[in-house]
C-alpha positions as CSV (number, residue, x, y, z in Angstrom):
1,X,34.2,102.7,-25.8
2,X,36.7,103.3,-22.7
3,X,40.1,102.7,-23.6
4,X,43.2,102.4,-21.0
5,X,46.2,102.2,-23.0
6,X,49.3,101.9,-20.6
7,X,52.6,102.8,-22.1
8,X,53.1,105.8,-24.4
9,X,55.8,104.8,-26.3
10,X,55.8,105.4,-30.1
11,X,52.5,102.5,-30.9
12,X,50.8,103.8,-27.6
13,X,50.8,107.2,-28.3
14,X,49.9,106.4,-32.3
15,X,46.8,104.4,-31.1
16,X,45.7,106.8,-28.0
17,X,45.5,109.5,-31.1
18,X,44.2,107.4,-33.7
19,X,41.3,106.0,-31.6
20,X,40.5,109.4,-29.4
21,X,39.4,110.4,-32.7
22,X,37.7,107.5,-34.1
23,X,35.5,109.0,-31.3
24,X,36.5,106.2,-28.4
25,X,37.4,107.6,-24.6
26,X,41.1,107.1,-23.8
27,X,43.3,107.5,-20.5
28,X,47.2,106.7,-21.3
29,X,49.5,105.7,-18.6
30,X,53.2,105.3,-18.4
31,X,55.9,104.2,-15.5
32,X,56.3,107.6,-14.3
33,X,52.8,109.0,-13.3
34,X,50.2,111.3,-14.9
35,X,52.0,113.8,-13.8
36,X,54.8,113.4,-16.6
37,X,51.9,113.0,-19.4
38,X,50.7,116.4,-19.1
39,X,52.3,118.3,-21.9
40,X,52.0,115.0,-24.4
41,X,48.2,114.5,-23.5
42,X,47.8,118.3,-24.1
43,X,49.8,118.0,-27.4
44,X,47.3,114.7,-28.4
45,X,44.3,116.8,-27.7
46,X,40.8,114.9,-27.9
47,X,40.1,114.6,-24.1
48,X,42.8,112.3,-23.9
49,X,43.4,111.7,-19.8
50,X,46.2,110.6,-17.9
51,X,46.3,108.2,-15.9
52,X,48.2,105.4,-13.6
53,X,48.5,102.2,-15.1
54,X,46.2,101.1,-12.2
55,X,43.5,104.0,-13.0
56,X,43.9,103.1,-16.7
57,X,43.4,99.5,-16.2
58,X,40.6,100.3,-14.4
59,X,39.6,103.1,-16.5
60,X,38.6,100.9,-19.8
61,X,36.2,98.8,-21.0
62,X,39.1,97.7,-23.2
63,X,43.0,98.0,-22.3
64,X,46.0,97.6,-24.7
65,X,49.2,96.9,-23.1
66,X,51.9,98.1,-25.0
67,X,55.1,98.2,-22.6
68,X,58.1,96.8,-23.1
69,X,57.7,92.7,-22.8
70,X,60.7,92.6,-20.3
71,X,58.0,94.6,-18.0
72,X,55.4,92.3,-18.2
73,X,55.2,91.9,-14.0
74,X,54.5,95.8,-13.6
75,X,51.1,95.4,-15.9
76,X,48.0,95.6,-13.2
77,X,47.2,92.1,-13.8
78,X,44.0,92.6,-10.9
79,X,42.5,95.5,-12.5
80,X,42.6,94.1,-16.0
81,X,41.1,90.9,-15.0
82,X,37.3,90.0,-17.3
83,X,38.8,92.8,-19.9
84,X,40.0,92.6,-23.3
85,X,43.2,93.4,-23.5
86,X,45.0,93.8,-26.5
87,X,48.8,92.5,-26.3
88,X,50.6,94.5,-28.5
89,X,54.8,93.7,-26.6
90,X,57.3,92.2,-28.5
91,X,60.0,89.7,-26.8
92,X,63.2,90.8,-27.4
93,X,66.0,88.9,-25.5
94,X,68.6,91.7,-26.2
95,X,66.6,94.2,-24.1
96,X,64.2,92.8,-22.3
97,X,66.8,90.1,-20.8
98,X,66.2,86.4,-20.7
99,X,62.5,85.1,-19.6
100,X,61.7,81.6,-19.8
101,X,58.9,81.4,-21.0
102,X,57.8,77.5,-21.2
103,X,57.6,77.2,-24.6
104,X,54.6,79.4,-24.8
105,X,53.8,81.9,-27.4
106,X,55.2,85.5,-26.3
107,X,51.2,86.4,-26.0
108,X,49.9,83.2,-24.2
109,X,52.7,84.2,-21.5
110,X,51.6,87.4,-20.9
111,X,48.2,85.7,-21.0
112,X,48.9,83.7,-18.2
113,X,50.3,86.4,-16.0
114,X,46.9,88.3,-16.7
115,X,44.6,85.3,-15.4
116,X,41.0,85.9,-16.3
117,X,42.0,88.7,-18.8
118,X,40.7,88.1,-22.8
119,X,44.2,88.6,-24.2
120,X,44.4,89.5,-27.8
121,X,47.5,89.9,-29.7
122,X,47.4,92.8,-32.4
123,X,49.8,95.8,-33.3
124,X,52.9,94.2,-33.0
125,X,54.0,93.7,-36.7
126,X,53.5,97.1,-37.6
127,X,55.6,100.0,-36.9
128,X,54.5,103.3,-35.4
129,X,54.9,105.2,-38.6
130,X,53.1,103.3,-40.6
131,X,50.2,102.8,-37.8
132,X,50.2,106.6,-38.1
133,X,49.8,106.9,-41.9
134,X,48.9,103.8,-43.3
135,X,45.0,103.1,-42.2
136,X,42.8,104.8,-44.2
137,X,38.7,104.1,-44.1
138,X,37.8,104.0,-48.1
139,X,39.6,101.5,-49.3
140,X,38.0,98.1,-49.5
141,X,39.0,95.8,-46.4
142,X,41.4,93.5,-48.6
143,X,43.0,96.7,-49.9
144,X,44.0,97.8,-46.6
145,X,47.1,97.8,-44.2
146,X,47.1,94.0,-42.3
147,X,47.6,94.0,-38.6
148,X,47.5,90.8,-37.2
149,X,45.1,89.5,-34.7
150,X,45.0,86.3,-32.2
151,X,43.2,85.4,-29.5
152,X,41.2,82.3,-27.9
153,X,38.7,84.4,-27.3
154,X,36.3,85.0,-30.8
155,X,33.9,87.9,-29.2
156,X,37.2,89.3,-28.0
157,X,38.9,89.3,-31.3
158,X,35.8,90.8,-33.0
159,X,35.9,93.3,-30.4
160,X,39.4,94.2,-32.0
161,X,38.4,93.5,-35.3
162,X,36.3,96.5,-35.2
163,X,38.3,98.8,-33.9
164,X,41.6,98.2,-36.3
165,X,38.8,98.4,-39.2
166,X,37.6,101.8,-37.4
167,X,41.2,103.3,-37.8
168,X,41.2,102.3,-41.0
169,X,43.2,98.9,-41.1
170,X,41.8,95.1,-41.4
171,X,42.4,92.6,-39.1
172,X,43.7,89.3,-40.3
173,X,43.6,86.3,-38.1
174,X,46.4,84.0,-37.2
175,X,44.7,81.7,-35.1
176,X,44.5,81.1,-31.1
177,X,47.4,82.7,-28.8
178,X,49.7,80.2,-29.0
179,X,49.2,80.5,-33.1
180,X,50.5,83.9,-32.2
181,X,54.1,82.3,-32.6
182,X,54.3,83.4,-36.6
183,X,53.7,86.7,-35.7
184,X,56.8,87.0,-33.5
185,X,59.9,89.0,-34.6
186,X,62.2,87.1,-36.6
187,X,59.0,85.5,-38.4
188,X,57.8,86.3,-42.4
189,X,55.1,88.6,-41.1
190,X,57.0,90.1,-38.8
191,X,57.3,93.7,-40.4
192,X,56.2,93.7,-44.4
193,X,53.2,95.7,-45.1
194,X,50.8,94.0,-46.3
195,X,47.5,93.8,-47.5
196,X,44.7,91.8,-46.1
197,X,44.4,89.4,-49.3
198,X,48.2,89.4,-49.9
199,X,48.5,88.4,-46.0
200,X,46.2,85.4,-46.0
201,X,47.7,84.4,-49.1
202,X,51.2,84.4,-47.2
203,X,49.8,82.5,-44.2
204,X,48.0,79.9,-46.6
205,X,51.0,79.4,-48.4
């Protein structure tokens, strides 16, 4: 598969590597141009391109957003439009400022900046390091690493269930975007690693 991933902070540049060599095609983008993704492209090796977020957008098949929530209006809502897109920002007021966001879920308001994209949120409960280390392909699925999925969009989200169980993780499902609300920061999920079975048993609880 084509990936775009724009932003190549700590989780995009985890996820660029991690799914260049699960064998997929990625182009990463940040704010500043391909020019300034040279060396780290070079340094991710795997045919890894840069890109513009435009070009990126445009680029995949499938596009994970993972900038900084606060810069939600700079995502090339046009280019993504009919994609998945996996959501993978986190709201937080302190640096990102205040945004209203009509009682949505974080995701469902980035979903309805991104009209007519498949939004799925995923990523954003684990950190980088662990993204880096924890997945690993032989263990049985409700042995592995959780990472949260939602979406209102099921061929979407088992898009993305395949490719978190490609890089070694399962995906466990919260529900529809605005369900997307208990995996916010500040919630029980929010952070603890987790493995499939003892993550459903926390959400049925």
């Amino acid at each position: 598969m084509k990936i775009g991933i724009l932003g190549a902070g700590h989780i995009g540049k985890a996820l660029a590597r991690l799914l260049a060599e699960a064998g997929h095609e990625v182009g990463l983008s940040n704010s500043r141009g391909p020019e300034t993704l040279r060396d780290l492209t070079a340094q991710l090796g795997h045919g890894i391109k840069a890109f513009n977020s435009e070009d990126a957008a445009r680029f995949g098949e499938l596009v994970i957003e993972t900038i900084p929530f606060g810069k939600y209006a700079n995502l090339p809502a046009v280019q993504m439009e009919g994609k998945i897109v996996i959501d993978t920002a986190n709201y937080y007021p302190q640096r990102d400022g205040q945004i209203d966001l009509g009682g949505l879920s974080e995701s469902a308001f980035i979903a309805h900046h991104l009209k007519g994209a498949r939004v799925v949120k995923a990523f954003n409960t684990i950190a980088s390091a662990h993204l880096e280390t924890q997945g690993d392909v032989n263990k049985p699925l409700d042995e592995r690493r959780a990472i949260f999925i939602a979406g209102d969009d099921q061929a979407a989200k088992d898009v993305v269930t395949g490719l978190i169980e490609q890089l070694g993780f399962a995906a466990v499902d919260t529900g529809s975007l605005e369900d997307s609300k208990i995996q916010q920061p500040g919630t029980p999920i929010y952070g603890p690693d987790l493995t499939a079975a003892q993550a459903r048993a926390a959400l049925n609880s």
